[in-house]
C-alpha positions as CSV (number, residue, x, y, z in Angstrom):
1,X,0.0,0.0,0.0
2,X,1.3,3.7,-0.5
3,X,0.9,6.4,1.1
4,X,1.8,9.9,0.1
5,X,0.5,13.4,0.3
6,X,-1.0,16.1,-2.4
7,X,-0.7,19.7,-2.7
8,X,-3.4,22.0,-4.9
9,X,-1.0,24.8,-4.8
10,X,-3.8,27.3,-3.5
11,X,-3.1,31.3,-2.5
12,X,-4.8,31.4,0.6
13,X,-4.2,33.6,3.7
14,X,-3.3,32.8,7.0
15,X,-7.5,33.4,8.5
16,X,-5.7,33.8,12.1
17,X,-3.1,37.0,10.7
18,X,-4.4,38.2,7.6
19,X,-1.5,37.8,6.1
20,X,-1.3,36.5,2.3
21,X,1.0,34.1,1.1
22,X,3.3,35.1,-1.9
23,X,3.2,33.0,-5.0
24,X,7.2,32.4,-4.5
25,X,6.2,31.1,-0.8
26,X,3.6,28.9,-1.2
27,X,5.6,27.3,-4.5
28,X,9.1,27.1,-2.1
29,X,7.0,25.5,0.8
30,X,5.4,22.7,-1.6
31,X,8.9,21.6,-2.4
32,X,9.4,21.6,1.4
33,X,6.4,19.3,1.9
34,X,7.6,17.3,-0.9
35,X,11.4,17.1,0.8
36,X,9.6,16.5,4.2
37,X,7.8,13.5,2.5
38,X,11.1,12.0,1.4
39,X,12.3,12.5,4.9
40,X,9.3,10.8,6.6
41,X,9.6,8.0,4.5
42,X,6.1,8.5,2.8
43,X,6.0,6.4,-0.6
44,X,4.5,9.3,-2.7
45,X,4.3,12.9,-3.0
46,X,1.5,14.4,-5.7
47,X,1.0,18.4,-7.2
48,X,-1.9,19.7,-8.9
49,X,-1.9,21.6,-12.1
50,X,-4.0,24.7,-11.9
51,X,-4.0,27.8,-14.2
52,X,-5.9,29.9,-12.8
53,X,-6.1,32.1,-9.2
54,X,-5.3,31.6,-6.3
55,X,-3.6,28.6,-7.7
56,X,0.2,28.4,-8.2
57,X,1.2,25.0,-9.8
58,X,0.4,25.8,-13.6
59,X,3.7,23.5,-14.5
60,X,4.1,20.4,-12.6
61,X,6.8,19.0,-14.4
62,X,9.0,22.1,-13.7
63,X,8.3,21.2,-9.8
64,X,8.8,17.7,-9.8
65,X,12.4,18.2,-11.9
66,X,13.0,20.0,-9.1
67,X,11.7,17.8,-6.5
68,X,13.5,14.8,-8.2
69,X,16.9,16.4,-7.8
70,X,16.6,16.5,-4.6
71,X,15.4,13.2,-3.5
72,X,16.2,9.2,-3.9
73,X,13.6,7.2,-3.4
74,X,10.0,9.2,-2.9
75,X,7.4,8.4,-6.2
76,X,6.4,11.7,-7.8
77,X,2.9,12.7,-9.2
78,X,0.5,14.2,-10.2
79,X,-2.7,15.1,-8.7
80,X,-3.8,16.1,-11.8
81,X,-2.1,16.4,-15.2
82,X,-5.0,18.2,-18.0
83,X,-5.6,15.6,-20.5
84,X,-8.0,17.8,-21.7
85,X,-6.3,21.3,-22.2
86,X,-2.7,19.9,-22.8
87,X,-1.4,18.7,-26.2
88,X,-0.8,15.0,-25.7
89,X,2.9,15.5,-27.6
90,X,3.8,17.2,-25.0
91,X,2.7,15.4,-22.0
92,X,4.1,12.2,-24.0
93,X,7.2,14.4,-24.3
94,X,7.8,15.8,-21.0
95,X,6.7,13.2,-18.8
96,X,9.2,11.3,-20.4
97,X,11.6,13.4,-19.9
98,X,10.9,13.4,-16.1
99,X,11.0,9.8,-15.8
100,X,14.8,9.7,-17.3
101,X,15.5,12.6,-15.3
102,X,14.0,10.9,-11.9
103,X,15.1,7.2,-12.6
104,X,12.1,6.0,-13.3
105,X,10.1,7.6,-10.2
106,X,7.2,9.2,-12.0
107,X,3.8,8.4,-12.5
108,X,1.0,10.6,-13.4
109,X,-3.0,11.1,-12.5
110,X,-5.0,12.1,-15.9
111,X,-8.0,15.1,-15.2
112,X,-10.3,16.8,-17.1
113,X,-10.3,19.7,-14.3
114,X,-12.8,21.7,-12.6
115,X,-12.6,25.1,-14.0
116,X,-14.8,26.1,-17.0
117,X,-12.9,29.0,-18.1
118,X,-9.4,27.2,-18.6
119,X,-11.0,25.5,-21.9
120,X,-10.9,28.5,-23.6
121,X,-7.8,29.7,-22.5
122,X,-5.5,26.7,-24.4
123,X,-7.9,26.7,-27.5
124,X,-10.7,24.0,-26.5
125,X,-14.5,24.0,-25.8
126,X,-15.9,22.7,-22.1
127,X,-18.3,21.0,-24.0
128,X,-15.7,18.4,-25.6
129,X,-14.9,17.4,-22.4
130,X,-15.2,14.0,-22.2
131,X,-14.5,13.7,-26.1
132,X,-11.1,15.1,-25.4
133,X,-10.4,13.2,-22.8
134,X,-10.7,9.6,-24.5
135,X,-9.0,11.2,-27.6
136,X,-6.2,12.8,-25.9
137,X,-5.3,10.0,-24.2
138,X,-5.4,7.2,-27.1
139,X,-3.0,9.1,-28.8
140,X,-0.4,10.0,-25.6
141,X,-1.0,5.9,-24.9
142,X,0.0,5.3,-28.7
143,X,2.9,8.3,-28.4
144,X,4.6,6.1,-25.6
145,X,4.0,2.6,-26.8
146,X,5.0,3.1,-30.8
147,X,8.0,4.6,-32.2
148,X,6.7,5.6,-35.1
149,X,3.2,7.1,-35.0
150,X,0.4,8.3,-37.7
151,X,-2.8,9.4,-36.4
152,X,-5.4,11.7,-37.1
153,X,-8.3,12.7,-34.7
154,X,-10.6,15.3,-34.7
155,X,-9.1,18.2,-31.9
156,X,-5.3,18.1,-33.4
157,X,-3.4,17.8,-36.4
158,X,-2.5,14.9,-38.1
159,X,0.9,13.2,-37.1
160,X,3.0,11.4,-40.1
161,X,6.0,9.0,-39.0
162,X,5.7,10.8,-35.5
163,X,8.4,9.9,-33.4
164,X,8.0,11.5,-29.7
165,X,11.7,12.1,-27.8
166,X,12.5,11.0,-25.5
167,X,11.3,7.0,-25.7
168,X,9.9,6.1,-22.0
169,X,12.8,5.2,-20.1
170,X,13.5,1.5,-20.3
171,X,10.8,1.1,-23.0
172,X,8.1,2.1,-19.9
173,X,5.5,4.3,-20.0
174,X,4.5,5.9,-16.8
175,X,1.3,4.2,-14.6
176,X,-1.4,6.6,-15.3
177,X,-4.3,6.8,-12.6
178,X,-7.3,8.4,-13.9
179,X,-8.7,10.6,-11.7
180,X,-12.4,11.4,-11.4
181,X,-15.0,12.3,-8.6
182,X,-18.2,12.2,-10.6
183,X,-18.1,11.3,-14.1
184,X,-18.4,7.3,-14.2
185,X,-17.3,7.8,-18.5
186,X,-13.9,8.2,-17.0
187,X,-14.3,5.3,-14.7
188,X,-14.9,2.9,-17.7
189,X,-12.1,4.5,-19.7
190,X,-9.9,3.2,-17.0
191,X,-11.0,-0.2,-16.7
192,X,-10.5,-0.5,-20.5
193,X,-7.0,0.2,-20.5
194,X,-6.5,-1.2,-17.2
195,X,-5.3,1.8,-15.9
196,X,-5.6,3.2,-12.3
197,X,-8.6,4.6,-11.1
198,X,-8.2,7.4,-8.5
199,X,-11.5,9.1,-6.6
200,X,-10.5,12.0,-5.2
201,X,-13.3,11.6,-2.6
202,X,-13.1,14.5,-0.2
203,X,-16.4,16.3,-0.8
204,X,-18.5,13.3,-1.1
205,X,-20.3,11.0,0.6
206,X,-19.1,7.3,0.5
207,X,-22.2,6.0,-1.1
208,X,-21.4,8.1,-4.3
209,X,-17.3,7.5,-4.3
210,X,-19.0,3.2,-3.7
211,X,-20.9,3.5,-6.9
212,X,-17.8,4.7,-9.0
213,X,-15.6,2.3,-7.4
214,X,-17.4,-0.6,-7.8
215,X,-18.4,0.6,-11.8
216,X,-15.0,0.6,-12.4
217,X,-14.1,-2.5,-10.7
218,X,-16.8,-4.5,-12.4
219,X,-15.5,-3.2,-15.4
220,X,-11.9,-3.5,-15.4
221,X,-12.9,-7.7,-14.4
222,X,-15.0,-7.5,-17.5
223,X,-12.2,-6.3,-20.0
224,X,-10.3,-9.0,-18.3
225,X,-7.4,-7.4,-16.5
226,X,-7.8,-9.5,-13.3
227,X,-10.8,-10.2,-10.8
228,X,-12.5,-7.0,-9.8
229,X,-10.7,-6.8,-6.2
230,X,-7.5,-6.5,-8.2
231,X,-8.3,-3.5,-10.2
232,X,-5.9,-0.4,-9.0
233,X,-7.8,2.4,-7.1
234,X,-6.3,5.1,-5.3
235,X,-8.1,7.7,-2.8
236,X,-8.1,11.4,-1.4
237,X,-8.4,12.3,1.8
238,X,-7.9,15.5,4.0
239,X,-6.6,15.6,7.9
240,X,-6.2,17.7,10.6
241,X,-4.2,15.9,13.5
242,X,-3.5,16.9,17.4
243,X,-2.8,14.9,19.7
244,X,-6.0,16.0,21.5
245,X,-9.3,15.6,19.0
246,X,-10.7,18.9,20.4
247,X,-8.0,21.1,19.9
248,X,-7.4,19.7,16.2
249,X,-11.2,20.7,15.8
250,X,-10.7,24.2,17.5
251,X,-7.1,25.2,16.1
252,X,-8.6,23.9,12.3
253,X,-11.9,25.7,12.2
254,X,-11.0,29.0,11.3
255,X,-8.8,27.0,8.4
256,X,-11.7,25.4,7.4
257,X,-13.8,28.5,7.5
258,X,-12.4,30.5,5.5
259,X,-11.4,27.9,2.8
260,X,-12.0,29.4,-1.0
261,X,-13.1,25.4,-0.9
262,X,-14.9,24.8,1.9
263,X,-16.0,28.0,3.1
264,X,-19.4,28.8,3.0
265,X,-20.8,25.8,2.7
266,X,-21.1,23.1,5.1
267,X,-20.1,23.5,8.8
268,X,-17.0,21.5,9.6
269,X,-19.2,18.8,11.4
270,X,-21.3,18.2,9.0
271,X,-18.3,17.8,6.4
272,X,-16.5,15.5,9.0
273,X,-19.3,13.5,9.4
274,X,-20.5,13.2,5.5
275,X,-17.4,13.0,4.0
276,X,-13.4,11.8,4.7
277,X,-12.8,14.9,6.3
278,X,-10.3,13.1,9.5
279,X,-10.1,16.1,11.9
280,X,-9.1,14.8,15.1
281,X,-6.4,12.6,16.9
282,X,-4.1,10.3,15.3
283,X,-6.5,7.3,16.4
284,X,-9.5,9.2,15.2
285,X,-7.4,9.3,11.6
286,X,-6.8,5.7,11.5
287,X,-10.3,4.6,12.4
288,X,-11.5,6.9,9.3
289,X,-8.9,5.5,7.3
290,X,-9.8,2.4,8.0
291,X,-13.2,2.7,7.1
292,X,-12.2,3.4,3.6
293,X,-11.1,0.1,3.3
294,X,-14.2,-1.2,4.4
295,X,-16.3,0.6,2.5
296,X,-14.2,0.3,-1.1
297,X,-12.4,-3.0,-0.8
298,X,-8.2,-3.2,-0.6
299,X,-7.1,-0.5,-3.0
300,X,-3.1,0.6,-3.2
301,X,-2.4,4.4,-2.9
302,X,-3.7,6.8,-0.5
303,X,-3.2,10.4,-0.8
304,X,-4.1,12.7,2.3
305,X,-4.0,16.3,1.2
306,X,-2.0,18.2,4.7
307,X,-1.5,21.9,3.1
308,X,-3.5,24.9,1.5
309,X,-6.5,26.7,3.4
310,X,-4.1,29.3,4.3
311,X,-2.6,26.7,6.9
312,X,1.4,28.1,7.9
313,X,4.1,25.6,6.3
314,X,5.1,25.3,9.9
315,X,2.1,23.9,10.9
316,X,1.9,22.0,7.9
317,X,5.0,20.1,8.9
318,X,4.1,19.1,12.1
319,X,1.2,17.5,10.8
320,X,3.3,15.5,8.5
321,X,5.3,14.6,11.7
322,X,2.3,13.2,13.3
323,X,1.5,11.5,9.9
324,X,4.9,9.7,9.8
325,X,5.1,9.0,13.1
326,X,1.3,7.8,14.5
327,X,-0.5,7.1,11.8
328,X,1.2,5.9,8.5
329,X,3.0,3.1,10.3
330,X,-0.1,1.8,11.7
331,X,-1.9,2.4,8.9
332,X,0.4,0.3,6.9
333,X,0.6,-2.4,9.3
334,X,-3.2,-3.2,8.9
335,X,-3.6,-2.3,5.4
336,X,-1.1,-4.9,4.4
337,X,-2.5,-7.2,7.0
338,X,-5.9,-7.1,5.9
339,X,-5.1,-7.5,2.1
340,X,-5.5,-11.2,0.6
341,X,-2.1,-12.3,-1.6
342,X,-4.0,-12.1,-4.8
343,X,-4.3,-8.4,-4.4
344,X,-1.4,-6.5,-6.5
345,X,0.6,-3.8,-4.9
346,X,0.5,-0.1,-6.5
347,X,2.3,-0.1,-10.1
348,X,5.9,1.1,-10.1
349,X,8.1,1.4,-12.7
350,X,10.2,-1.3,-11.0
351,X,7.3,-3.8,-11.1
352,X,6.4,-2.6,-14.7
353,X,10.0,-3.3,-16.1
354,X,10.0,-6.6,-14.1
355,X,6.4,-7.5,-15.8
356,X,7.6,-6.1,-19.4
357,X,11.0,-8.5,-19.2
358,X,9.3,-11.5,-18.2
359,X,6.2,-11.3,-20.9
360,X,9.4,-10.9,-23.2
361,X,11.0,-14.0,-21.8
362,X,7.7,-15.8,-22.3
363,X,7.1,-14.5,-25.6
364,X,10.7,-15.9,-27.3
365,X,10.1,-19.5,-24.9
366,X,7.8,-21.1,-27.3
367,X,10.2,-20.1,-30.3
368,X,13.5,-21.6,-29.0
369,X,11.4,-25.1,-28.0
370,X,10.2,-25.0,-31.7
371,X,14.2,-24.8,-32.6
């Protein structure tokens, strides 16, 4: 099971000073969170990609270059990479790039996004949402897998003997999740390829994230990647952690209050109770972690979302500490206790290598018997 933690690179004041947050602030302390993940020993760390205010990360790549020279081990991602609004070249392009650049550590979570008015901005129509997304993503999944490539679609030119540079290191395309909280179009699209399915379930009720889970689940058995508990789903999540669950609740409210998210809407009790809102001690945390898996099944990658809401980066770290220290480990322990053997572990780029060598062992077996 992993466990990491995602940014959404928001602008946000401190509610408790008043005092904003420069853009060169809140992108420096993301790269601290991501450092401190390496540190902690998390197995993931995951940015956004936003182009619009009060949102900073408008080039994820940039930041996890940077993030990858300064770490060894720690898996970096996206929380969402625009499969919509981005020219599949160049995701095929840079992406590829990363992975050389990070050994291999990179994988990436496919969005359509949130915000109308970005369409417009790169050239595209909110409308061919959906259609963008399925034909974007054919042709980055063809871009990786075929050295040569012509293709013609309806929202880009025609390639002709289209090579994209660099190839995927090792001949490896990055694990794509695809990330969706509502649209179940994007949920089968995953299941066909056998991709991995990620639900950023924060806002919602576990009855609604069930029904998308289990669609895509159902699915991805039916297209005959594995039996339905082995399909690849990753979750969201959002904490607050104090040792006492009273003074998390009190020192997170005015946080929560003034959110550009959450504000205005639901009170925080009503959002902890309806959704996976963990505000509380570090038992408190597990428990509602823990109730993920019993209401989804095993899955293998959970992301818990620790910054933004105008929340100081001093803060933030401290509630990675309690993270590392308190929950994680435990977290671990019973995930991986719970899980039965025929459940696969998260995709790496270690395990896809590994799977790509032996189905090329396989494939030359039958032709040196028949010699």
């Amino acid at each position: 099971m992993q466990f990491g933690v995602f940014t959404v690179g928001d602008l946000t004041p401190d509610p408790n000073t008043g005092k904003p947050v420069t853009e060169n602030q809140r992108i420096k302390s993301m790269v601290r969170v991501a450092l401190k993940a390496e540190e902690l020993g998390f197995d993931v760390v995951a940015f956004g990609e936003h182009h619009n205010p009060p949102f900073v990360p408008s080039s994820p790549t940039t930041m996890l270059a940077y993030v990858a020279a300064q770490t060894k081990r720690i898996i970096l991602s996206t929380s969402t990479t625009l499969i919509t609004t981005n020219d599949p070249v160049k995701i095929a392009e840079d992406y590829a790039m990363l992975q050389h650049l990070a050994d291999g550590r990179v994988d990436l979570m496919m969005g359509r996004g949130n915000t109308g008015p970005v369409y417009p901005w790169f050239g595209k129509d909110i409308r061919d949402a959906v259609a963008l997304t399925f034909e974007n993503y054919d042709l980055l999944r063809r871009l990786w897998r075929e050295d040569v490539v012509d293709w013609s679609g309806k929202f880009r030119t025609p390639l002709q003997s289209f090579t994209s540079t660099p190839r995927p290191l090792d001949g490896v395309p990055p694990f794509v999740w695809h990330g969706s909280i509502r649209t179940p179009e994007i949920a089968e699209q995953a299941a066909y390829y056998g991709d991995g399915f990620f639900h950023n379930n924060i806002f919602w009720p576990p009855h609604h994230t069930k029904r998308l889970i289990e669609l895509y689940r159902q699915r991805f058995e039916h297209y005959g990647h594995g039996k339905a508990d082995q399909a690849i789903v990753g979750l969201g999540g959002q904490t607050f952690i104090r040792k006492n669950s009273q003074d998390a609740i009190n020192e997170y409210r005015p946080y929560f209050n003034h959110s550009p998210i959450y504000g205005g809407g639901p009170s925080l009790e009503e959002m902890m109770a309806q959704t996976p809102l963990a505000v509380g001690s570090p038992q408190q945390v597990i428990d509602r972690t823990m109730k993920f898996r019993e209401d989804f099944g095993d899955y293998q990658r959970q992301l818990i979302n620790v910054d933004g809401n105008g929340i100081p980066l001093k803060i933030v770290l401290e509630q990675m500490d309690l993270l590392g220290e308190e929950v994680i480990p435990v977290l671990r322990k019973e995930m991986d206790a719970r899980r039965p053997a025929h459940v696969p572990d998260a995709p790496t780029h270690e395990s896809l290598r590994a799977k790509k060598l032996a189905a090329a062992t396989d494939s030359q077996a039958p032709m040196e018997a028949a010699e």
